[in-house]
C-alpha angles and dihedrals in degrees: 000000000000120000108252130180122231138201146197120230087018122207099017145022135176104249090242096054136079132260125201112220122197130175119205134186106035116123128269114284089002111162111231150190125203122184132196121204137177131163126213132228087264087057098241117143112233108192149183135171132191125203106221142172120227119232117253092263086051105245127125129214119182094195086053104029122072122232118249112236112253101060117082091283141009145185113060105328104156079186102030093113084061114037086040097057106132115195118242088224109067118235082029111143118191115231137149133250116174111035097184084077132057131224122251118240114202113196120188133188105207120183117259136352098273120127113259093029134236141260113328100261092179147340145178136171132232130194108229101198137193112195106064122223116286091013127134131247099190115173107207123211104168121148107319080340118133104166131122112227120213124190126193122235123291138036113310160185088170129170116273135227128182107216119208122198121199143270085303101086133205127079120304104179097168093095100044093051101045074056102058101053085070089068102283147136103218124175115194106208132212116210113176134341094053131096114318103340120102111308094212133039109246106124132011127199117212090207088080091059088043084065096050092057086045087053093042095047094047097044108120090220090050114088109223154206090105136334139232131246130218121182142150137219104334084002082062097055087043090058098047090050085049094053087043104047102025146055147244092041113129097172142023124192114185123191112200085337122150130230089224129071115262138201109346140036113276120208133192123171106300091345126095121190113196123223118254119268122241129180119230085205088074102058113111128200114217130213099276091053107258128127118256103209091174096108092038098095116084112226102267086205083068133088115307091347082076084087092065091064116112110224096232095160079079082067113110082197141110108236125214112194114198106191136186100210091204093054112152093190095075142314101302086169099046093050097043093053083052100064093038092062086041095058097042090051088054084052091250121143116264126265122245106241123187121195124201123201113225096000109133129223096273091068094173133173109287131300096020110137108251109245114222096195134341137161114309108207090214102043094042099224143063113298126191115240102193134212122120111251107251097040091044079047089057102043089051092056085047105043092047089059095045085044087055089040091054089052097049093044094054106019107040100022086236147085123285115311134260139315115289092229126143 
């Protein structure tokens, strides 16, 4: 009988679920190697590979089998060959860009535990996808608006979230979309670097994402009365200006965000937050070579870097904080803990705060691959981000479920959200 893999579910799978993966037909005790592949839009390879033994009736069952040492993973890892990808290209991060198409997972069973393995002994291939059947891909250009709108299946009105990437620019929509097969109404918003709006980040108006809450709120498929926002490192901060200074937010959920204004001027209306200082002098270089920007950022409860502070204690909001405790971007903790103690000396509830041992700073939906360091648009070079792979893996599967559960919670009235099937 021929060795076959098998997989659950097995043509297709949405990106942030899981997949079994089963191999049948290899011999008792056989030492084998499988390897999962995928390339992104960009053509780079992102890789892993596990070392197993086969059961004494020959199958295989990742979500039953342990991993040998010596692969990218062991010990019993049912998604291993997926949150332990590495790219061949150093500083490569995997993302997404068009979310109307999947990735394609390659998985191989190759003979023995050598290096490299041995003959193919079977393959097969899987579409991981992002945007769920009957769901809806909508680019918004209204007014100074450069967003994309996705809406879940079935006939609304559904409760909205605007969701912020970081210093990078552009567009990501992944996120937002993976987001939104679970019954929202999610906008991923552009802020700068993209189209016609402002090609640096040098000063940022509050006023545009005023519109976007205006658009969201009067949006005849978003449920009111308010909306939620999601956002990560200087998304994070954005979100948190938007919940301070602006209406119609009912709930704020920052991964790896800070309470101080970062990285450009932000201006509302008569008000002008700077942003908050650093000092080049405190940037380390560590032994592989990559830059540790961690002690870069001046306290902004210290001296004139006071100013840079949000006044988040103005937000009518409940706030939800995700950290990576071993974030190398800047002190998530720290920042988080802040705020808390802001919000609860204004007499404000607390905010929930969840800390994760050994997750980085690019907490990202599941199954994503950590990345240790990649390109950072404002340094200039390669940082490291921190966070050691299976415990960044497991704060990913977790934090997604506390962000939906957030949502529900604030948004619907209700617990998390619906199945992630296609």
């Amino acid at each position: 009988m021929a060795a076959s893999v098998r997989l659950s579910p097995p043509a297709r799978s949405l990106f942030d679920a899981p997949l079994g993966i089963a191999v049948r037909g290899l011999g008792p005790r056989q030492p084998v190697t499988l390897r999962a592949s995928l390339r992104d839009e960009g053509g780079e390879l992102f890789q892993a590979c596990g070392r197993y033994l086969t059961g004494e009736d020959g199958e295989l069952d990742l979500a039953r089998c342990p991993a040998l040492p010596g692969g990218s993973f062991s010990g019993l890892e049912p998604m291993g060959l997926l949150w332990a990808m590495q790219p061949q290209k150093p500083f490569r991060r995997l993302v997404k860009r068009d979310v109307q198409t999947p990735f394609i997972l390659q998985l191989e069973v190759l003979e023995g535990h050598g290096e490299p393995p041995g003959r193919l002994l079977a393959q097969t291939q899987h579409e991981r996808a992002f945007l769920r059947d009957g769901a809806r891909r909508v680019p918004v250009r209204d007014g100074r608006i450069r967003a994309t709108l996705f809406l879940p299946p079935g006939n609304g009105p559904f409760p909205g979230i605007i969701d912020l990437y970081g210093a990078g620019g552009g567009l990501p929509e992944y996120r937002a979309c993976l987001l939104s097969n679970y019954g929202f109404a999610v906008l991923a918003l552009a802020f700068y670097g993209y189209e016609d709006l402002p090609k640096e980040m040098k000063e940022l108006h509050l006023e545009y994402f005023e519109e976007a809450i205006n658009y969201m709120l009067q949006h005849t498929q978003v449920k009111g009365p308010g909306i939620g926002l999601l956002g990560i490192s200087k998304g994070g901060d954005l979100c948190i200006s938007m919940a301070s200074f602006l209406k119609g937010i009912t709930a704020t959920a920052v991964i790896n965000g800070s309470v101080a204004n970062v990285g450009a001027r932000l201006f509302y209306k008569d008000v002008t937050i700077p942003p908050l200082g650093a000092n080049p002098k405190r940037i380390k270089v560590n032994n592989s070579g990559i830059t540790d920007i961690i002690d870069a950022l001046n306290n902004p409860l210290e001296g004139r870097d006071r100013q840079s502070l949000i006044p988040l204690e103005k937000a009518e909001c409940r706030f939800l904080f995700i950290v990576g405790q071993d974030d190398h971007n800047w002190k998530s903790e720290f920042f988080a803990v802040e705020g808390s103690k802001r919000l609860q000396a204004h007499g404000k509830e607390k905010p929930e705060i969840i800390c994760y041992p050994g997750a980085g700073h690019y907490i990202e939906p599941p199954f994503f691959p950590m990345c240790a360091a990649s390109m950072h648009l404002l340094v200039g070079k390669p940082v490291a981000w921190g966070g050691e792979p299976k415990a960044h893996c497991e704060a990913q599967i977790d934090a997604w479920q506390r962000i939906q559960a957030f949502f529900c919670k604030h948004l619907m009235n209700e617990p998390s959200g619906t199945s992630s099937k296609l």
